[in-house]
C-alpha positions as a Markdown table, in Angstrom:
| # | Residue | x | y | z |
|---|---|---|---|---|
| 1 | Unk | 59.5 | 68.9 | -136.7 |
| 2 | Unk | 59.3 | 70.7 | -139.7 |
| 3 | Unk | 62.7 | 72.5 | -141.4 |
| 4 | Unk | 63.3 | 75.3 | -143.5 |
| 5 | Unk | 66.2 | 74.0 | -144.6 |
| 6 | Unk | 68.2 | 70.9 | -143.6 |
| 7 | Unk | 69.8 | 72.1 | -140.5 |
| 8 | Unk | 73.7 | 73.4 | -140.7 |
| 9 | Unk | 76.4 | 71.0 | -139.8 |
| 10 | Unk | 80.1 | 73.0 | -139.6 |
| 11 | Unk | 81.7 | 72.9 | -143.1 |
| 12 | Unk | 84.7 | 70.4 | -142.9 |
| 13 | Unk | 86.8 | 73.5 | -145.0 |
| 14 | Unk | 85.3 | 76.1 | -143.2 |
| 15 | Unk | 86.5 | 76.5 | -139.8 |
| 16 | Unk | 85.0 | 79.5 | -138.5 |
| 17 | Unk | 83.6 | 79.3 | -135.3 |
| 18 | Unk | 80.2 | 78.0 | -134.8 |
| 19 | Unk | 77.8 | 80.1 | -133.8 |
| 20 | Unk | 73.9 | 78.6 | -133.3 |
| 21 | Unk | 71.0 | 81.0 | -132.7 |
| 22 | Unk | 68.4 | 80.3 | -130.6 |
| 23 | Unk | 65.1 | 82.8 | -132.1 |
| 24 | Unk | 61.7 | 82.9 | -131.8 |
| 25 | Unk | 58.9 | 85.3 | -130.6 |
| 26 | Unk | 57.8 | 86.5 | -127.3 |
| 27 | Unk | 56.3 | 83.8 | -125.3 |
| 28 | Unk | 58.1 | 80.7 | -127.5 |
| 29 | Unk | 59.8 | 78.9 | -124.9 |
| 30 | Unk | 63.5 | 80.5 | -126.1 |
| 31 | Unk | 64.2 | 80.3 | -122.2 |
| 32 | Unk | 63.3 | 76.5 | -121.5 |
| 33 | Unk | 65.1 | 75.6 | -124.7 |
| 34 | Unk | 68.1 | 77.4 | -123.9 |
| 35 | Unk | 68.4 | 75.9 | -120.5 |
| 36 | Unk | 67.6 | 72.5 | -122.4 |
| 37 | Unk | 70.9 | 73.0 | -124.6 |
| 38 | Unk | 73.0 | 73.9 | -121.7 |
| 39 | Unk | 72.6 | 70.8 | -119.7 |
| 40 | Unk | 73.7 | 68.9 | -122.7 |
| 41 | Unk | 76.9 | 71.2 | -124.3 |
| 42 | Unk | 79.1 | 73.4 | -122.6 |
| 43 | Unk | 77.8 | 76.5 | -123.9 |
| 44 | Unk | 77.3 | 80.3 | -122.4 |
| 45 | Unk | 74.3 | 82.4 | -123.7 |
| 46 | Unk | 74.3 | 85.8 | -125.4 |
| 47 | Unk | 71.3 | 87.5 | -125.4 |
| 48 | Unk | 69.8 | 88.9 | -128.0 |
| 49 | Unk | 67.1 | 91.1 | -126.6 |
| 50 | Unk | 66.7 | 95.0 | -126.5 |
| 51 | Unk | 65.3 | 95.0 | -123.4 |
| 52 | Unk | 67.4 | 92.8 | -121.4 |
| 53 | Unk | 70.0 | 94.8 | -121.4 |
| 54 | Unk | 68.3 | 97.1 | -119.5 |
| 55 | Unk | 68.8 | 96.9 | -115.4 |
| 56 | Unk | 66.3 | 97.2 | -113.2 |
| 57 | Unk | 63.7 | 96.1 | -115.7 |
| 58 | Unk | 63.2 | 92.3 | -114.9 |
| 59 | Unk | 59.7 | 91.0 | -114.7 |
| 60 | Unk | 57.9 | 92.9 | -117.7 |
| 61 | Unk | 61.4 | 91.5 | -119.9 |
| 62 | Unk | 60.9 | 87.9 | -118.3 |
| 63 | Unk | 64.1 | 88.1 | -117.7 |
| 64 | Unk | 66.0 | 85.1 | -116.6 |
| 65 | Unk | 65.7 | 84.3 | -112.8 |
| 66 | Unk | 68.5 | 84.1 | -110.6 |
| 67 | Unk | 68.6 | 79.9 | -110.6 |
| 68 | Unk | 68.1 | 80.1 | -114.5 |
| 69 | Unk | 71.0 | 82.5 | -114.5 |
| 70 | Unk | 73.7 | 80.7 | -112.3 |
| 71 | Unk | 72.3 | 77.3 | -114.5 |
| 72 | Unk | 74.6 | 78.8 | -117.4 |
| 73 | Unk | 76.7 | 82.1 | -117.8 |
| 74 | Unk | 74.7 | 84.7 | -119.5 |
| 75 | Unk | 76.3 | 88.0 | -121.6 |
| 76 | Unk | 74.5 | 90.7 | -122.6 |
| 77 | Unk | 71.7 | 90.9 | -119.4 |
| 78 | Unk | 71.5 | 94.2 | -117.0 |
| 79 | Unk | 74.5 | 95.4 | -118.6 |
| 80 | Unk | 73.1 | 99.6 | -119.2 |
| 81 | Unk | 71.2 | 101.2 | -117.2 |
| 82 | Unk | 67.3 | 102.2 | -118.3 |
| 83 | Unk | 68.2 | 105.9 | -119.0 |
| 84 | Unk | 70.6 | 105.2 | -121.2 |
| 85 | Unk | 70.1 | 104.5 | -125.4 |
| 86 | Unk | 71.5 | 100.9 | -126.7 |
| 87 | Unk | 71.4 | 100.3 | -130.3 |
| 88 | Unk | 71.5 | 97.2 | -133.0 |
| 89 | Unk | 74.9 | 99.0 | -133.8 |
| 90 | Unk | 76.4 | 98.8 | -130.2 |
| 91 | Unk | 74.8 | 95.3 | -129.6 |
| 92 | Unk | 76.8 | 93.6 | -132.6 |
| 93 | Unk | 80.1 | 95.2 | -131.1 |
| 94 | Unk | 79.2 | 94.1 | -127.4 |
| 95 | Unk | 78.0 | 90.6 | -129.1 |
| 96 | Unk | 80.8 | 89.6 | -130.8 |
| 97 | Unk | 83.2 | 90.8 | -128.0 |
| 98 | Unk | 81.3 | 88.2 | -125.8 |
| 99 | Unk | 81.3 | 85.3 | -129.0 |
| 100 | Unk | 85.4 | 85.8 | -128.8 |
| 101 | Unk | 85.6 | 85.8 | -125.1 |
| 102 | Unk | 83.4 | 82.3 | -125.1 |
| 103 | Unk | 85.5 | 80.9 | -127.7 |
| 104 | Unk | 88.9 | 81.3 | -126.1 |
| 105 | Unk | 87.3 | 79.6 | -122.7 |
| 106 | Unk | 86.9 | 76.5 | -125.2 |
| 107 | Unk | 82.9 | 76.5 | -124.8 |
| 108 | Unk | 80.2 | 77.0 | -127.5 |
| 109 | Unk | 78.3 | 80.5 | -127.7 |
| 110 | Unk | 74.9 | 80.4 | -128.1 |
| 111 | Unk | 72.8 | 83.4 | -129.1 |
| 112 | Unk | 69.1 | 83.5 | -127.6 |
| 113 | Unk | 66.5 | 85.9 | -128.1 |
| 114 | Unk | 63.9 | 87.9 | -130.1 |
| 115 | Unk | 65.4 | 91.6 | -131.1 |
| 116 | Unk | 65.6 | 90.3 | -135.1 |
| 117 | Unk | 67.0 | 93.6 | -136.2 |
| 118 | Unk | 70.2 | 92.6 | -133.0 |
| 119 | Unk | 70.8 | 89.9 | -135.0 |
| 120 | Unk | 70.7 | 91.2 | -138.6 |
| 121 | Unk | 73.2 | 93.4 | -137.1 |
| 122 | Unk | 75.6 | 91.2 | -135.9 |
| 123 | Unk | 75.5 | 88.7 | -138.6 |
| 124 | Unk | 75.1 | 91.3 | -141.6 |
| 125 | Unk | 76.7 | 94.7 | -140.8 |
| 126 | Unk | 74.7 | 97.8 | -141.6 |
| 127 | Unk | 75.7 | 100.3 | -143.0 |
| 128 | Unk | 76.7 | 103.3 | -140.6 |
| 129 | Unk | 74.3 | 105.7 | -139.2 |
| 130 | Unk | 75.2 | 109.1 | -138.2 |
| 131 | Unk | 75.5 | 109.8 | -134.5 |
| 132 | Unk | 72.4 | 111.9 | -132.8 |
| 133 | Unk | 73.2 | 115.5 | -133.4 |
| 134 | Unk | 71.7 | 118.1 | -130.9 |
| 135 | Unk | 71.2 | 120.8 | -133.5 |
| 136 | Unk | 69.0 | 118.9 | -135.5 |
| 137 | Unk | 67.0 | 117.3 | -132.7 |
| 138 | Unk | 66.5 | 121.1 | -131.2 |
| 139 | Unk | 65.2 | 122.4 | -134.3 |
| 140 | Unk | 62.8 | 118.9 | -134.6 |
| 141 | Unk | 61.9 | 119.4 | -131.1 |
| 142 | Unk | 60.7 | 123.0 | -131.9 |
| 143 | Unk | 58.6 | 121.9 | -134.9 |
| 144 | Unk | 56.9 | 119.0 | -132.5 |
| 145 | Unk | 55.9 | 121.4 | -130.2 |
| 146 | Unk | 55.1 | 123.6 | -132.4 |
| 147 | Unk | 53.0 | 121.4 | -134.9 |
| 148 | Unk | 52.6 | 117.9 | -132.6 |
| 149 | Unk | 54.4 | 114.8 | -133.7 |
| 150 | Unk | 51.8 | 113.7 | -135.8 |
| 151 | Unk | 52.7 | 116.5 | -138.0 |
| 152 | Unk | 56.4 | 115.3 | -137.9 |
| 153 | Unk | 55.2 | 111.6 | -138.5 |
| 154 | Unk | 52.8 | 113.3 | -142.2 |
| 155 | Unk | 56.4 | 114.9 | -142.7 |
| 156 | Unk | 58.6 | 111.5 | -142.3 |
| 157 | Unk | 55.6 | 109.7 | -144.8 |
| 158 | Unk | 56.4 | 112.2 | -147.5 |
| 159 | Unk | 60.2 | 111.2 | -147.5 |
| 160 | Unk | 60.6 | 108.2 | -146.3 |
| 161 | Unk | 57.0 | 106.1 | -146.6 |
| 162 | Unk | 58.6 | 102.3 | -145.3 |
| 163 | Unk | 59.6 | 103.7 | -142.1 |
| 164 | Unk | 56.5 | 106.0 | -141.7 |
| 165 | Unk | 54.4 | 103.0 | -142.4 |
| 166 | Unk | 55.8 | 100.9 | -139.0 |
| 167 | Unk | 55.3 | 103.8 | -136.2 |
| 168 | Unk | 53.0 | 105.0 | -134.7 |
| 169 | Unk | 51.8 | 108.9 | -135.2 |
| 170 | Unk | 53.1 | 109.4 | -131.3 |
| 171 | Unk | 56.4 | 107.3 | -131.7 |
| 172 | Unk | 58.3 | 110.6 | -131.1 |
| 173 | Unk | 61.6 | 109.0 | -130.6 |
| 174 | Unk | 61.8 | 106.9 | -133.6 |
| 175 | Unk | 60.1 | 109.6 | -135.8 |
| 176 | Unk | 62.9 | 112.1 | -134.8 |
| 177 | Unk | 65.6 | 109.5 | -135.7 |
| 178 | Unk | 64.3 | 109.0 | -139.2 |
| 179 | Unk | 63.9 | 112.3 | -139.2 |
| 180 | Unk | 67.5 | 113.3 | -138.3 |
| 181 | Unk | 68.9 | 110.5 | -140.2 |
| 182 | Unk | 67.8 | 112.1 | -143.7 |
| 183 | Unk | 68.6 | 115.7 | -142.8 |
| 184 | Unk | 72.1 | 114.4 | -142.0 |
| 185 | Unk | 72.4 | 111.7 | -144.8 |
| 186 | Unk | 69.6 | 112.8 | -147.3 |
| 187 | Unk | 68.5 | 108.9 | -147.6 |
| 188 | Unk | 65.5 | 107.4 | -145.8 |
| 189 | Unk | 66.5 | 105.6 | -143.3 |
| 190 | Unk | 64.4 | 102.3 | -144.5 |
| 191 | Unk | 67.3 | 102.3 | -147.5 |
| 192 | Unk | 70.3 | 102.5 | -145.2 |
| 193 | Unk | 68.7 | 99.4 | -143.4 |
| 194 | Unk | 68.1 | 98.0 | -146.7 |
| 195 | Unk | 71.6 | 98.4 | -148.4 |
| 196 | Unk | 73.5 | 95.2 | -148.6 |
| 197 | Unk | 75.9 | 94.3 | -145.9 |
| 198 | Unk | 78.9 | 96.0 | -145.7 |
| 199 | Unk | 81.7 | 93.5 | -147.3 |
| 200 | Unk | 83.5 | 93.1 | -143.8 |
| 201 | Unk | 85.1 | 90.0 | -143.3 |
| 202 | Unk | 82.8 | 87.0 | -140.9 |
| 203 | Unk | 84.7 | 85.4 | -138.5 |
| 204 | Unk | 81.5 | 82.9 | -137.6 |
| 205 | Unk | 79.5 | 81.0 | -139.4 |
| 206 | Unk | 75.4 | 81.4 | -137.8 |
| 207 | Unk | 73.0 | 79.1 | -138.3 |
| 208 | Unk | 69.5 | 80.0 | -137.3 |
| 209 | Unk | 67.2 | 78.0 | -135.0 |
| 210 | Unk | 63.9 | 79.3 | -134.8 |
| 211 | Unk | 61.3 | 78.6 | -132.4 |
| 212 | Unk | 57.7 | 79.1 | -134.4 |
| 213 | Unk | 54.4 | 77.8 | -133.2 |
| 214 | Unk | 52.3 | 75.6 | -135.7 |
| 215 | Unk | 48.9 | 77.7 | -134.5 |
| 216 | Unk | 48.9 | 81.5 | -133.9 |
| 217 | Unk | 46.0 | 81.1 | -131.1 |
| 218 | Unk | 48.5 | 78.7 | -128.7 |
| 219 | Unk | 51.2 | 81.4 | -129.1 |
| 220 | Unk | 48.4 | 84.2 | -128.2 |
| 221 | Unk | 46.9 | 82.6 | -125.0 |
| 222 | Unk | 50.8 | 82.3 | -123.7 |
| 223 | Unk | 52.0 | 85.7 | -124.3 |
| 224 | Unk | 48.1 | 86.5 | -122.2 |
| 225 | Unk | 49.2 | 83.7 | -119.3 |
| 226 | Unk | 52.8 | 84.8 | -119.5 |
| 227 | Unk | 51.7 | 88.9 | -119.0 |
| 228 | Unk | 48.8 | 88.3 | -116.3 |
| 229 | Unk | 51.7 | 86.2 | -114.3 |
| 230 | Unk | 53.7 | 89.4 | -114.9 |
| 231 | Unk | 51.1 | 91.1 | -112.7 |
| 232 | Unk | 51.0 | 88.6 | -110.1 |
| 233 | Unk | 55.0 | 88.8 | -109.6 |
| 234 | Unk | 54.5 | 92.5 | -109.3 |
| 235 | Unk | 54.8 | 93.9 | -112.8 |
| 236 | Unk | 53.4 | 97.3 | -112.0 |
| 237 | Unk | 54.9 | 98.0 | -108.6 |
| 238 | Unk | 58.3 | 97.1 | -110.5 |
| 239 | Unk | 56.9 | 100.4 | -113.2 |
| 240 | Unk | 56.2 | 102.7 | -110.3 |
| 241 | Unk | 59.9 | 102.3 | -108.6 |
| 242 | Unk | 61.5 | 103.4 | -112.3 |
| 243 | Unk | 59.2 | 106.0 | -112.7 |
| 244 | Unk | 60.0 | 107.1 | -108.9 |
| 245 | Unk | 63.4 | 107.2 | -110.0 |
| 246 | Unk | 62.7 | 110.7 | -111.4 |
| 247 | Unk | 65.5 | 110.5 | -114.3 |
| 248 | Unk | 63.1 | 108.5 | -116.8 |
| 249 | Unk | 60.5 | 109.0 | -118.6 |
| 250 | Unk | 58.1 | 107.6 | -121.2 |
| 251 | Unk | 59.6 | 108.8 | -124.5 |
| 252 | Unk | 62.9 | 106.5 | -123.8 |
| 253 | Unk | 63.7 | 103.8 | -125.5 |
| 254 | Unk | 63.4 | 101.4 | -122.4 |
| 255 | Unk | 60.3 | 102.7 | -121.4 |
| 256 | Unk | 59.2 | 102.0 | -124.9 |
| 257 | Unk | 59.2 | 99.0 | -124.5 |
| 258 | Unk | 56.0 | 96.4 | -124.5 |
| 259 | Unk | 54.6 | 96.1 | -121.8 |
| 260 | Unk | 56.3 | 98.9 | -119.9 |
| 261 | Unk | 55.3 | 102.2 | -122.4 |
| 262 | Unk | 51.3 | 100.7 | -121.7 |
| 263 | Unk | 52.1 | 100.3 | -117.5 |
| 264 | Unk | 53.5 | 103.9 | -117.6 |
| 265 | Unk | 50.0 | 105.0 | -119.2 |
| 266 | Unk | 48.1 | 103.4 | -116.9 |
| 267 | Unk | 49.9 | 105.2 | -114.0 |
| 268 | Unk | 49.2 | 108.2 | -115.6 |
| 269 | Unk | 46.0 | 108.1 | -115.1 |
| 270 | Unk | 45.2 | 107.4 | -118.9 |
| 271 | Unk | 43.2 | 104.4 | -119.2 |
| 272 | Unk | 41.6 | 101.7 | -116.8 |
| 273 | Unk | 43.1 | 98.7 | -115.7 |
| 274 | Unk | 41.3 | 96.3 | -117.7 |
| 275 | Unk | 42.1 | 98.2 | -121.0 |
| 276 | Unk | 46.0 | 98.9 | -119.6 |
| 277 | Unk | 46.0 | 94.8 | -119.7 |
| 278 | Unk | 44.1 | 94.3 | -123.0 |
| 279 | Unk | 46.7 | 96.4 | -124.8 |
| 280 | Unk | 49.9 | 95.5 | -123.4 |
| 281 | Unk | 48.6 | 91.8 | -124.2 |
| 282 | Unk | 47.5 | 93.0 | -127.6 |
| 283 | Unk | 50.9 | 94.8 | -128.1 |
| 284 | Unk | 53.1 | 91.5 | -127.3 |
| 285 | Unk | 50.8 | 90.0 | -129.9 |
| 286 | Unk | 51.7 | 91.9 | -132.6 |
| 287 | Unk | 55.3 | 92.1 | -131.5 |
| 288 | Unk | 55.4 | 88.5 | -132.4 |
| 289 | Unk | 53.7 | 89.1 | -135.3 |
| 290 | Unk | 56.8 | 91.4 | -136.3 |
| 291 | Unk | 59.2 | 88.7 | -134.7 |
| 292 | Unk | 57.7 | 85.9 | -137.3 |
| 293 | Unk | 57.6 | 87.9 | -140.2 |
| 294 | Unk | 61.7 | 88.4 | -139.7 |
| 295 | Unk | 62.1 | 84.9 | -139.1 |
| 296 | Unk | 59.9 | 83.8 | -142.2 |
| 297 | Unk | 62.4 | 85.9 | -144.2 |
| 298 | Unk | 64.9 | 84.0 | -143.1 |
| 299 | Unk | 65.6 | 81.2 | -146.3 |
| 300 | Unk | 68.1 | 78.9 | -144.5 |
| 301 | Unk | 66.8 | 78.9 | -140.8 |
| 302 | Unk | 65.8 | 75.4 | -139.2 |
| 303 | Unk | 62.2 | 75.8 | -137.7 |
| 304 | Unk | 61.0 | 73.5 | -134.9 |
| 305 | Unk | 57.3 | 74.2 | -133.9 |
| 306 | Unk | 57.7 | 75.4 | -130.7 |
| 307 | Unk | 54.5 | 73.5 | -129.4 |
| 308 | Unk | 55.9 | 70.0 | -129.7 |
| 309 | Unk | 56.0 | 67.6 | -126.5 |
| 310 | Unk | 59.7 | 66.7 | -128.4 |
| 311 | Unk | 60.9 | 70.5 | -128.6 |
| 312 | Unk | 64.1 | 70.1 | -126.2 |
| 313 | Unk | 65.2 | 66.9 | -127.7 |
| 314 | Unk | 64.8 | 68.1 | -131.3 |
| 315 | Unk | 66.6 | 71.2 | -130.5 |
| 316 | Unk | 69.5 | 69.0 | -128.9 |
| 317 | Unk | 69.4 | 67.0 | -132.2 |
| 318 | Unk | 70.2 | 69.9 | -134.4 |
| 319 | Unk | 72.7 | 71.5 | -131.8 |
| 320 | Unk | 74.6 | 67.9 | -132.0 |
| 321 | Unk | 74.3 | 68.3 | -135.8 |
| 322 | Unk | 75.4 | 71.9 | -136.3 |
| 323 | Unk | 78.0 | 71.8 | -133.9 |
| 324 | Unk | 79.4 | 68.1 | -134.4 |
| 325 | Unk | 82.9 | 67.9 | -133.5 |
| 326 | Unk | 82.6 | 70.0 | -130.4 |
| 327 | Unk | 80.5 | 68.9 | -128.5 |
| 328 | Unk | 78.6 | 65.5 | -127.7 |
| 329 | Unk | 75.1 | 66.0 | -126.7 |
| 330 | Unk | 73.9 | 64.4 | -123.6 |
| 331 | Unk | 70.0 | 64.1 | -122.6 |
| 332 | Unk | 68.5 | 67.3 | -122.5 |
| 333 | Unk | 67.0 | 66.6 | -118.8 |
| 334 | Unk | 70.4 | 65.4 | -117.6 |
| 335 | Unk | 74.0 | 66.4 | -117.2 |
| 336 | Unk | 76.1 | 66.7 | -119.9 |
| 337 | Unk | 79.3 | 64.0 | -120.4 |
């Protein structure tokens, strides 16, 4: 096991509530270890994952399976439905709702997942963002059909370069939102996400366990095992009944997500099947890129390398550690005591 940092043990004079994180990338066993850490503490999971939230999207999320889910309560799963927007700023209300309502049931919240900017959110509280406004989004909508996104995307470059530089020419969604964000602030949006963190009292002290793997090639023949059993458990048939649903379509945030904005191509009619696969696979990839790149900019996470034969009991050790007086770990393969 290598660490980051020593890992965090509750302050003796600090007696906010304990709250552990579980992150890692796509692919990094956050699911096994999570169900490791509930058979030894009495804990509930709160998911920290943009597309869990979403119902009726199950198998290209991996979401949890039913056993996995009666195993230990879970928060923050199927709670919105697909057509509907969830943001980082809705997440950290919804998350720390579900931190206080595991507390007063006397049992340990645990945060799992991989949305890094969810948890930024939650544990460092951004500045506000205007809400959408329809005026502004009619008039952007004119000048993409007017001059195609791409234009839009030169546009966004010109005034705000950091958040041009992450999406794609065709990201019309995201493109808009930067878009509208300075013509109703007149800042880039990349500053508002970089201003410090609004000076709003913390009732919980995190402490970040992250899930990295030692080699980049192990991490990138899972996430390719992990998406061709997708397929097998009926990945695309799953993409056909939401598009059937007639109320979505490709530009919403759900169906933006990996996996699912590359499936809806491929029912288009756009590409074959073999290149559909190759770049939802190659998309997940550098998803976890993104994913590690947070995490290594984390100073005072713990890291356990996520390819270990010791993984669950080195996560139970620093759980024990971290939460101490709560909780007394018991094996990770067996009840706890």
């Amino acid at each position: 096991m290598s660490t980051a940092s020593p890992p965090a043990r509750l302050d003796q004079e600090d007696a906010r509530l304990p709250v552990l994180a579980l992150l890692g990338p796509s692919a990094s066993g956050k699911t096994a270890t999570a169900l490791a850490l509930a058979r030894a503490f009495p804990i509930e999971i709160v998911s920290v994952d943009s597309a869990l939230v979403y119902r009726g999207m199950d198998i290209g999320t991996a979401k949890p399976d039913a056993d996995e889910l009666a195993a230990v309560p879970h928060h923050l799963i199927d709670i919105v439905d697909p057509e509907t927007p969830y943001s980082a700023a809705r997440f950290a209300r919804d998350a720390s709702d579900a931190i206080d309502a595991i507390a007063a049931r006397g049992r340990l919240p645990l945060l799992v997942g991989g949305t890094m900017l969810y948890y930024r959110a939650l544990i460092e509280p951004l500045a506000p963002l205007p809400g959408a406004d329809a005026t502004v989004r009619a008039r952007l909508d004119a000048d993409a059909a007017a001059l195609g996104w791409p234009a839009l995307h030169a546009r966004l470059a010109r005034i705000d370069p950091a958040t041009a530089a992450r999406l794609a020419p065709a990201d019309a969604q995201r493109i808009q939102r930067a878009l509208e964000v300075f013509e109703l602030t007149g800042q880039p949006l990349s500053a508002l996400h970089a201003a410090p963190a609004l000076a709003v009292p913390q009732p919980y002290r995190f402490a970040a366990l992250a899930l990295e793997p030692s080699e980049r090639a192990w991490l990138h023949a899972r996430v390719a095992r992990r998406f061709d059993a997708m397929l097998d458990h009926g990945f695309l048939h799953e993409v056909a009944a939401l598009r059937a649903r007639g109320t979505l379509h490709r530009d919403l945030p759900s169906m933006r997500s990996v996996g699912y904005r590359q499936a809806w191509t491929y029912l288009d009619g756009e590409c074959d099947f073999a290149s559909f696969r190759d770049q939802a696979i190659a998309a997940t990839r550098q998803l976890c890129k993104r994913q590690l790149t947070w995490l290594r900019a984390m100073p005072s996470r713990t890291v356990l390398d996520c390819q270990s034969p010791d993984l669950l009991e080195q996560a139970c050790d620093v759980a024990a550690r971290f939460w101490s007086g709560p909780a007394r770990a018991a094996s990770p393969h067996g009840a706890a005591s």
